[in-house]
N, C-alpha and C positions, 0 to 999 in steps of 0.2 A: 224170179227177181223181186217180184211185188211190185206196188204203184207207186210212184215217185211223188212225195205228198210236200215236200220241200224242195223250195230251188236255194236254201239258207247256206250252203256248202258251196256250189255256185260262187257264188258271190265273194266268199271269203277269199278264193284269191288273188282278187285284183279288190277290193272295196277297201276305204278306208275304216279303222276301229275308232269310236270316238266314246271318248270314256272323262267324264267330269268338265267337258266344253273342251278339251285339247285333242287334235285329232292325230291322228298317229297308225300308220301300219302296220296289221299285227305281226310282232317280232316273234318269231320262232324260239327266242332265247328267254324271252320275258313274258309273253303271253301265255299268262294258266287262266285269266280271268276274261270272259266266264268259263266256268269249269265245263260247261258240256256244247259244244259247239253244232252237234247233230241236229236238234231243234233246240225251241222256245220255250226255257221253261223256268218259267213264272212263277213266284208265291212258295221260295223254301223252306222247307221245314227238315232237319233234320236230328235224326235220332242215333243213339248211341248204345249196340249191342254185339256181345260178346266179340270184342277187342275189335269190333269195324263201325264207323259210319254209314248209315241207309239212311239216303236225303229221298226227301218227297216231294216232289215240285207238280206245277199242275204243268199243260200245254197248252199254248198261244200256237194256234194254227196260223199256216201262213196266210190263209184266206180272208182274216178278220181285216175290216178295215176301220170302219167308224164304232165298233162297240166289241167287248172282246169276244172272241170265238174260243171255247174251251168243251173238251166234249172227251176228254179223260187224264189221271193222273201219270205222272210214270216214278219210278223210283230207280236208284242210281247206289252203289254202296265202293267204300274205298276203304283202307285198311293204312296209308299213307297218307290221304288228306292232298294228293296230287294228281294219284291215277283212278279216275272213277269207272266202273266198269255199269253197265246200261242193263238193265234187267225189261224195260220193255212197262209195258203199263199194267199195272196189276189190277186198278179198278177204270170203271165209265159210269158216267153219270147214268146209262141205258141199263147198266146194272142192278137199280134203283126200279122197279117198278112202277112204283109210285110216282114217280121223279120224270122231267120233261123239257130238263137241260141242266146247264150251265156247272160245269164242274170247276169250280175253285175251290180256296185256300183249305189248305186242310193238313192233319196233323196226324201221327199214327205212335202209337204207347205200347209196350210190352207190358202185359201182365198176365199170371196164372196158366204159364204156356203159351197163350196166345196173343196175338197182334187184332190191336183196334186203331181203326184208320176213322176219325170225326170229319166229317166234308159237307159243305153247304152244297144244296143241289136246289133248282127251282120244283116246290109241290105243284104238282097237273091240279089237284082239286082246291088248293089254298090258291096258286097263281100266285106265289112268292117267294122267296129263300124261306128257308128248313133246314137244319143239320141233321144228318142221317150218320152211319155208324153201322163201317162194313168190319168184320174178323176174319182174319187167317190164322192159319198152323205156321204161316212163314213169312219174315219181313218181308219180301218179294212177290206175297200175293202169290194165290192170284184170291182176290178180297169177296167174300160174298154180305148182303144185307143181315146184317144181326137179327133185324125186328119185322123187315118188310111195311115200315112205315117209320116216319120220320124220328127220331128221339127229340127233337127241337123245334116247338113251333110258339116261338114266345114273341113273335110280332116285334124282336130288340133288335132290329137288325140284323135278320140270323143270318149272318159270316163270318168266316176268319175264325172257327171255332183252336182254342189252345189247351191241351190238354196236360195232365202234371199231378205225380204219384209225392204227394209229401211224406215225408221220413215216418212217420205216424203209421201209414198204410191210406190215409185218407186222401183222395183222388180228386180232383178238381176241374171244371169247365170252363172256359173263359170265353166269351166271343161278343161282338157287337159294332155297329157302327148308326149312328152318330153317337150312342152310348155304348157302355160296355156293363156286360151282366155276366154272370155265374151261376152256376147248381155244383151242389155238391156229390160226386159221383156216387151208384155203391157199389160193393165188391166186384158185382156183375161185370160193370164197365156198360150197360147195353140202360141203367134205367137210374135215375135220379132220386135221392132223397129233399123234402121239403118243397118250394117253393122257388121258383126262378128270384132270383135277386138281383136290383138293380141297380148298380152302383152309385152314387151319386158323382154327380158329371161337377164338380166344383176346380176354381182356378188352382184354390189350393191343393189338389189333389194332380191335377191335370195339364197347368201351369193357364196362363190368361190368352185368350184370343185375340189376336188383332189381324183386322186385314179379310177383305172380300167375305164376310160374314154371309154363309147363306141361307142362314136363319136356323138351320137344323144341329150346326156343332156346335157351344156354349163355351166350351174349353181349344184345347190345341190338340185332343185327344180325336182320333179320325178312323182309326180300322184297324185290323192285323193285328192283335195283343199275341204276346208270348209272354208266359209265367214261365221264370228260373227263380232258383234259391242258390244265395254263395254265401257260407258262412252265416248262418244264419237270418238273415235277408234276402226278403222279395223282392224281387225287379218283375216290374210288367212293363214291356218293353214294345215301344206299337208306332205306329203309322201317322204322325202329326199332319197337321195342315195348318192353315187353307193349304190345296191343291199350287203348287209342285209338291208332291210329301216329303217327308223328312222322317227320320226315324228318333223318336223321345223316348224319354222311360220315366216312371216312376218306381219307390220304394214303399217298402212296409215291415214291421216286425208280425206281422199274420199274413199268410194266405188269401183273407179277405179284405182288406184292409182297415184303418183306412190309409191311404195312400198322400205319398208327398208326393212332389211334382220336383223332379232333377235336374232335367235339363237335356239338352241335342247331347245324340252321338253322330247318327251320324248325319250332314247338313243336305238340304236339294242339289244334288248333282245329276249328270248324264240329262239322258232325250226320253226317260220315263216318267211321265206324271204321278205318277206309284214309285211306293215301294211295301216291301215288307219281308221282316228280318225272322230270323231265328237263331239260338245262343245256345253252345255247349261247351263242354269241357271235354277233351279227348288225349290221354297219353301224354296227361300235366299242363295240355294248352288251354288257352281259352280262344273260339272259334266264335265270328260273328258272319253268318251268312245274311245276303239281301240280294235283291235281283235291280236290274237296269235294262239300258237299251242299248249294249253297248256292241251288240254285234250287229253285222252288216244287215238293213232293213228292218232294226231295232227301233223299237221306241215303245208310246203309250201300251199298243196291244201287241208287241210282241217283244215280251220282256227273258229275260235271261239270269241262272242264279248265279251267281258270283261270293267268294268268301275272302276274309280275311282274317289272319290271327292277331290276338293283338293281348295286354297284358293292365290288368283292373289298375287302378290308381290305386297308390297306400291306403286311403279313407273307404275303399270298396266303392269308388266312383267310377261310371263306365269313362276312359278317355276319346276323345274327338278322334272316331273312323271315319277314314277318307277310300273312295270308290278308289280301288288299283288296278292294275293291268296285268300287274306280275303274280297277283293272289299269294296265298297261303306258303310255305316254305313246307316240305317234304317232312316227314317224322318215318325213318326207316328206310328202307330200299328195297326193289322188286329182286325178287327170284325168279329170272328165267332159267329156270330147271325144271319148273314145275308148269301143268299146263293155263297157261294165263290167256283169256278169252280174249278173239283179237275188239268185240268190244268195251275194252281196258283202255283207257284212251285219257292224256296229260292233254293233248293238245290233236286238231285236225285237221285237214285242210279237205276239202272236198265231198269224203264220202259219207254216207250215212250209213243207219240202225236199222232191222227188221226181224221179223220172228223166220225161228229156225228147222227147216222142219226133222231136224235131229233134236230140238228141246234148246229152250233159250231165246238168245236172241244171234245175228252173225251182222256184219261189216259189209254192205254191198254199194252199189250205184259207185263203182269205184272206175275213175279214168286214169289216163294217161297222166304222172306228173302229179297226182292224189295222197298223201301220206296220211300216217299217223305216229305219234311222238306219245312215249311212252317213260316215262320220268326216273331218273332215280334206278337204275337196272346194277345188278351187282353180278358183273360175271366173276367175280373173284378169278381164279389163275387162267381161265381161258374157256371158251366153247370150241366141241369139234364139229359140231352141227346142227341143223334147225329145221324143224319140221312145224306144215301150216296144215292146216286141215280147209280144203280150199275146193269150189265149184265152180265151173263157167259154161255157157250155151254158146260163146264163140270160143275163138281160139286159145281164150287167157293171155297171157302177158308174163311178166314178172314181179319178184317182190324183191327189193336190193335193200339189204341192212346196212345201215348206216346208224355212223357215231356223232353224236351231239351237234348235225344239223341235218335237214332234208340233202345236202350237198357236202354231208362230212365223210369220214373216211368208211369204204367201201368192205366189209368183213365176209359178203356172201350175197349172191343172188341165185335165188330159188326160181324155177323154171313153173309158169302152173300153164299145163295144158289145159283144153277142153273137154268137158265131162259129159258133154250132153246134156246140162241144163242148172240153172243160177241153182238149184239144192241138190243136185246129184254129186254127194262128195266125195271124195279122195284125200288122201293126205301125199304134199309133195315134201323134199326132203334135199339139203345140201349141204355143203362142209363150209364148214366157217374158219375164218383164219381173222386174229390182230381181236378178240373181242376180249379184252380183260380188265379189271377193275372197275371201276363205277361210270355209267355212261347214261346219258337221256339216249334212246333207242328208235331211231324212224324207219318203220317198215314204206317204203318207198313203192310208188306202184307204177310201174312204166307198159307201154303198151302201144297196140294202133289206136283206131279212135273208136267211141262210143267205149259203152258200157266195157268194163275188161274181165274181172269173176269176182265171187262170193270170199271171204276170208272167215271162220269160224272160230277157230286159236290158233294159238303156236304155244312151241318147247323148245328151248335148245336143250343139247346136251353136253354135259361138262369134258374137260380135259380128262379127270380123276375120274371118269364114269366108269366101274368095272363091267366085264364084258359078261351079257347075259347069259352068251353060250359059247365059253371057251374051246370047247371041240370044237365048235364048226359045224355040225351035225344038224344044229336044230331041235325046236321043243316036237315036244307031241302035239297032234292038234289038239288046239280048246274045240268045245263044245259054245257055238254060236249061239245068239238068241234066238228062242221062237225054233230050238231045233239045228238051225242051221250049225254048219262045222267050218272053223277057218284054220287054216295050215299054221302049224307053227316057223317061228323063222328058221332061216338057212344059217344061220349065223356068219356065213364068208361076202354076203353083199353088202354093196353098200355103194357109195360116192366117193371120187376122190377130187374131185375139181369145184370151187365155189361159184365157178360160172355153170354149171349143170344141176339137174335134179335125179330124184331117183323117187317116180310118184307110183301110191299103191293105189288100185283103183277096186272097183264097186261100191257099192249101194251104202253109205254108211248106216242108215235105219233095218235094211239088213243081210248082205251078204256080208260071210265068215266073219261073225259079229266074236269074234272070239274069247273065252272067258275059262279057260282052264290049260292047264298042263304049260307046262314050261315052254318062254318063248309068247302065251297066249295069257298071259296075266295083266290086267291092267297094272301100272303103278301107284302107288299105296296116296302117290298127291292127288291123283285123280278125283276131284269131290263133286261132288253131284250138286255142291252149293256155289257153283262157280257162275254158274245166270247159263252157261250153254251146254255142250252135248256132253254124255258121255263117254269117258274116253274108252276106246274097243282096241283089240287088234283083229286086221281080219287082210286076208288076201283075195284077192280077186283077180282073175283071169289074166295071164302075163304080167300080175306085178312082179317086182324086182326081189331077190331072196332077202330076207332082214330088216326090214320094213317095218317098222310099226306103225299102225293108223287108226285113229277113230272114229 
């Protein structure tokens, strides 16, 4: 099951949501903001690759009280802009050899095949922030040290580093607090041309200070910069003060500047003394992410990322973003046909996130009365069925689907027994009825008390599904991993009642891990880029005939 490192789920449902000084109960119908309700995560940054969003946020432990506790990144990627699916932490500040704490703000870049993740971490022999600069083969990490020693040790502040490929090829670094400096990347990504540059901190560039001056900022300029370009022009987009922050920006017709001073986007709201944004464009929108405090036991150090869409002013001016509760509006709809990781999640009450040990991440610490809501689902003319890939060390529970609220209409509940332990998986299986056209999707979890099981993915399957094996007969067995051999299906079993299940059991890591011969082929959705396991089929000892499991 793993160790319960959060009571943040807890909380959510009975606490109130308090979001810009108005407090309000998170509404099931309206509540996308903040996008990840599992934990605390602070300082977004998100990036924009091959037709999906990968946000990078850091984590606000729950343990922190008077200073913040951070102690690794995690990253999150959505294809919607509503259903975020949790990939788990790809780097730690422990990662860092060098390094001897404090993992914050940080930014990650595609180029030349690989992924570069920029992150302040504290130097053990300097005994202060450094920017360091881990690479992967994959947005989702998992990230190693480029240089094994810092790339940034310019005594500016080094946080908040922002990273940005301009149309040219020529690559750019931005970070600093009380000022802000630059280098200009080189191809590498891993090592700097020239001389650190330091910007000059002017009201004109910055806009004028007023107010609890504490001697160290000159301007209204205070932390967190992000470099965009629209149409030609720079925005560096950052962290105002004095403390409560506020989010400002400036412009430039260069990269380096120099820079005008523009004005708020968006003003001090919520119960976080921070903030800090990030800005993209995705599938024609314009997307402004920032974090608050707006979830239960939220505030200064235990911040949360939240987005909003919103649309430039005709003059190319950002307009006044206000913190929302309802977030961003959807671009497309989920395909439950294909296998969608159960941690895929619009919204959640209860349960959390943890590594899987079939690969990924899985859904657990899940109780009685627990959901998750799943946005935007397109069953087009109908589903016959649904399959969960699911573990428990007591007796399990159930999973009741429902339509557009935790308490909407009832299409199928899935039976999960007991496996003999929170990753010993199985897949269970039941017939669906009334699931058609466009619905928000809450897998429901009912139960005795305590802990109830593990959840991995689910599939349903269509109305229009052709039948894999029209005889009846069954495939040949595939040839299992590692050797092993799993039977192919029977093709005549199945389910006929949506109050029952029909669960395949053993080992999913590896009995009858099955991969050949008809009946024992995975389906062609199956991507191994989905953040969790592999999808198999495999039978095990008194499963039921036609069964597929992974």
């Amino acid at each position: 099951m793993g160790t319960i490192t959060t009571s943040l789920q807890r909380k959510l449902v009975t606490a109130a949501l308090s979001i810009g000084g108005v407090t309000a109960l998170p509404s099931v119908a309206l509540a996308d903001n903040p996008i990840v309700q599992t934990v605390y995560t602070p300082d977004p940054a998100p990036m924009v690759y091959n037709d999906t969003v990968y946000l990078y946020t850091g984590h606000d432990e729950d343990s922190a009280t008077d200073w913040f506790g951070m102690n690794e990144w995690r990253v999150y990627s959505s294809k919607d802009m509503v259903n975020w699916t949790d990939h788990g932490s790809p780097l730690k500040y422990s990662d860092f050899s060098w390094a001897k704490g404090d993992a914050w703000a940080g930014q990650a870049i595609h180029r030349n095949g690989k992924f570069y993740y920029y992150v302040p971490v504290t130097s053990r022999s300097l005994n202060r922030m450094t920017i360091g600069v881990a690479v992967s083969d994959s947005p989702t990490g998992p990230f190693k040290d480029a240089l094994g020693k810092p790339l940034i040790t310019a005594n500016c502040g080094d946080i908040d580093p922002t990273v940005f490929i301009d149309d040219d090829g020529q690559a750019y670094l931005y970070w600093g607090n009380p000022s802000v400096c630059y280098v200009k990347l080189n191809e590498d990504m891993t090592s700097y041309q020239g001389d650190v540059v330091r910007v000059p901190m002017t009201a004109a560039s910055f806009g004028q200070r007023t107010g609890n001056d504490d001697g160290r900022h000159t301007t209204k300029y205070e932390e967190g910069p992000w470099l965009y370009k629209r149409a030609g022009l720079y925005y560096l987009v950052y962290a105002a003060g004095p403390i409560s922050e506020y989010i400002a920006y400036s412009t430039s017709s260069s990269p380096t500047g120099p820079w005008t001073y523009r004005g708020v986007i968006m003003p001090t709201e919520g119960t976080s003394f921070t903030n800090h944004s990030g800005v993209i464009d995705f599938k024609g929108n314009s997307y402004f992410f920032y974090h608050n405090g707006a979830l239960p036991g939220g505030g200064g150090y235990h911040r949360s990322t939240a987005v909003e869409q919103f649309t430039f002013n005709a003059d190319g001016t950002f307009p006044t973003i206000r913190m929302t509760q309802a977030g961003a509006p959807g671009v497309g709809n989920l395909n439950p046909y294909v296998m969608t990781e159960a941690e895929t999640i619009a919204w959640s009450s209860g349960v959390e996130t943890e590594a899987c040990s079939e690969g990924g991440m899985n859904v657990g610490m899940i109780e009685n009365g627990d959901y998750i809501k799943v946005k935007g689902v397109d069953f087009g003319t109908g589903a016959v069925s649904f399959d969960a890939r699911v573990a428990s060390a007591t007796s399990g529970g159930n999973i009741e689907l429902r339509l557009d609220s935790a308490t909407g209409t009832l299409v199928g509940t899935c039976m999960v027994q007991g496996t003999g332990g929170y990753q010993t998986w199985v897949t269970t299986s039941c017939a669906v009825d009334g699931a058609t056209g466009i619905h928000d999707l809450y897998l429901k979890f009912t139960g005795g008390s305590g802990f109830l099981f593990n959840v991995n993915w689910w599939k349903f399957t269509p109305l229009d599904a052709p039948d894999p094996d029209p005889t009846g007969t069954g495939g040949a067995p595939g040839t299992g991993e590692g050797g092993a051999t799993g039977s192919g299906g029977s093709g005549g079993g199945g389910t006929s009642s949506s109050s029952s299940s029909a669960v395949t059991t053993g080992s999913g890591a590896t009995a009858g891990s099955g991969t050949g011969g008809a009946g024992g082929t995975p389906p062609d959705d199956a991507s191994e880029d989905e953040g969790g396991c592999a999808f198999r089929v495999e039978s095990g000892p008194g499963s039921p005939a036609g069964v597929l499991a992974a």
